[in-house]
N, C-alpha and C positions, 0 to 999 in steps of 0.2 A: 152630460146633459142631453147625448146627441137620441139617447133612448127613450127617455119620458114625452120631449116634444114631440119622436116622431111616434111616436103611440097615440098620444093624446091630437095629434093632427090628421092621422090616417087611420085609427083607428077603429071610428066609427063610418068609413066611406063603403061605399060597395065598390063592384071589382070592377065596373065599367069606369068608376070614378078614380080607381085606383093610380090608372097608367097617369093620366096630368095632373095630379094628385101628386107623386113621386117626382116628378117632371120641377115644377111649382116650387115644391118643400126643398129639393137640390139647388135650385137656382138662390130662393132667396138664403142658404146657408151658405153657399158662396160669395153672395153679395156682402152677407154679416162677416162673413170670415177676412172679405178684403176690407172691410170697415176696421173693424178688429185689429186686424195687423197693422193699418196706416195708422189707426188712434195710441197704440201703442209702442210704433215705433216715433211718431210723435210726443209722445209721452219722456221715451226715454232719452230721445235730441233735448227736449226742454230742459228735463230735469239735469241733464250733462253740464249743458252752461249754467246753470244755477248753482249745482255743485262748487264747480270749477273757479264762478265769480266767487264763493265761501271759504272755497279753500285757498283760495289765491294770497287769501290776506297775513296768511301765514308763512308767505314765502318774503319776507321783508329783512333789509340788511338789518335791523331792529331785534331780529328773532334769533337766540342764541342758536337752537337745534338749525336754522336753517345754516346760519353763517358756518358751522361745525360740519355739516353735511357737504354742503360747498365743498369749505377745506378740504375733507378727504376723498371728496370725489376728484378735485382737481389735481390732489398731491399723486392720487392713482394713475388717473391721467398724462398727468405730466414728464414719467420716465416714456412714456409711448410718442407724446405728441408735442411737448417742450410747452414750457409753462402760457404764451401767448396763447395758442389753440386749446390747452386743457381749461383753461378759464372761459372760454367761447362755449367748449365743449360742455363742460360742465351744467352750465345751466340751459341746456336743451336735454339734456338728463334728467337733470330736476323738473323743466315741464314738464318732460316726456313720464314721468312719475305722476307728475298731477293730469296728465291728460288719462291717465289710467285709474287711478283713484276717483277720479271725478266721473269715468264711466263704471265703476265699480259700484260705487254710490249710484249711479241711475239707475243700476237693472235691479239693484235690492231694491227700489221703490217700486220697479216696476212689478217686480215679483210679489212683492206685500199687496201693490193694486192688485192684480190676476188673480191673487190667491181670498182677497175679499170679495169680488166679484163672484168668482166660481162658489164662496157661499151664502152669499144672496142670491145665485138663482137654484144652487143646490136646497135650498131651502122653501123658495116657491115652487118647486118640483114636486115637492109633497103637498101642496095647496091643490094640485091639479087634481080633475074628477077619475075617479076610476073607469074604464073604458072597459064596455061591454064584451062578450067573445063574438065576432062575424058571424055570419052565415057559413061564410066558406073559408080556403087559405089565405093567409094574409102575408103576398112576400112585400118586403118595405127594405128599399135599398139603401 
């Protein structure tokens, strides 16, 4: 995207108008770019717990695969660390599975957002008017 804008932004300037022109167009791509990152790193904190509350409901002595997974995590366990601590252990395992899952599940959301975003503006890129040739050279940083 970082080409069409700056064509279509500096494109049409003269070369006196050029230099704070370039100046201008860096500053507010930084400004977006740290927007950007904090909205999206927000994005994928939210959606973490959200996951995590989803998944969680599957982790219940109710649940055959959970109680089975248990088991043989703690029976692994347990020639290491004697049945009392392998049962401790065991389910800080099993979060430690769901705290990775649940951030697995955030960044494919996040990557589905980025990826719809970048073609909605990939798409008004082409909306954009065709920009004249200068007078003169045109460097655009």
């Amino acid at each position: 995207m970082y080409v069409p804008v700056a064509t279509s932004a500096m494109g049409t300037l003269s070369q006196e108008q050029m230099g704070n022109a370039a100046g201008i167009f860096n500053l507010m791509r930084n400004i977006g770019g740290s927007i950007g990152i904090a909205a999206i790193t927000t994005l994928v904190t939210r959606h973490a717990q959200t996951s995590q509350a989803a998944l969680v409901w599957h982790m219940s002595k109710f649940n055959f695969n959970f109680q089975q997974q248990l088991a043989n995590i703690q029976s692994a366990l347990a020639s290491h660390t004697g049945n009392w601590a392998a049962a401790k252990k065991s389910l800080a395992v099993l979060y430690n599975i769901l705290q990775q899952q649940s951030s697995l599940l955030s960044y494919v959301y996040a990557f589905r957002f980025c990826v719809l975003v970048c073609l909605v503006c990939a798409a008004l890129a082409l909306l954009f008017k065709k920009v004249g040739k200068a007078a003169g050279p045109v460097a655009v940083h």
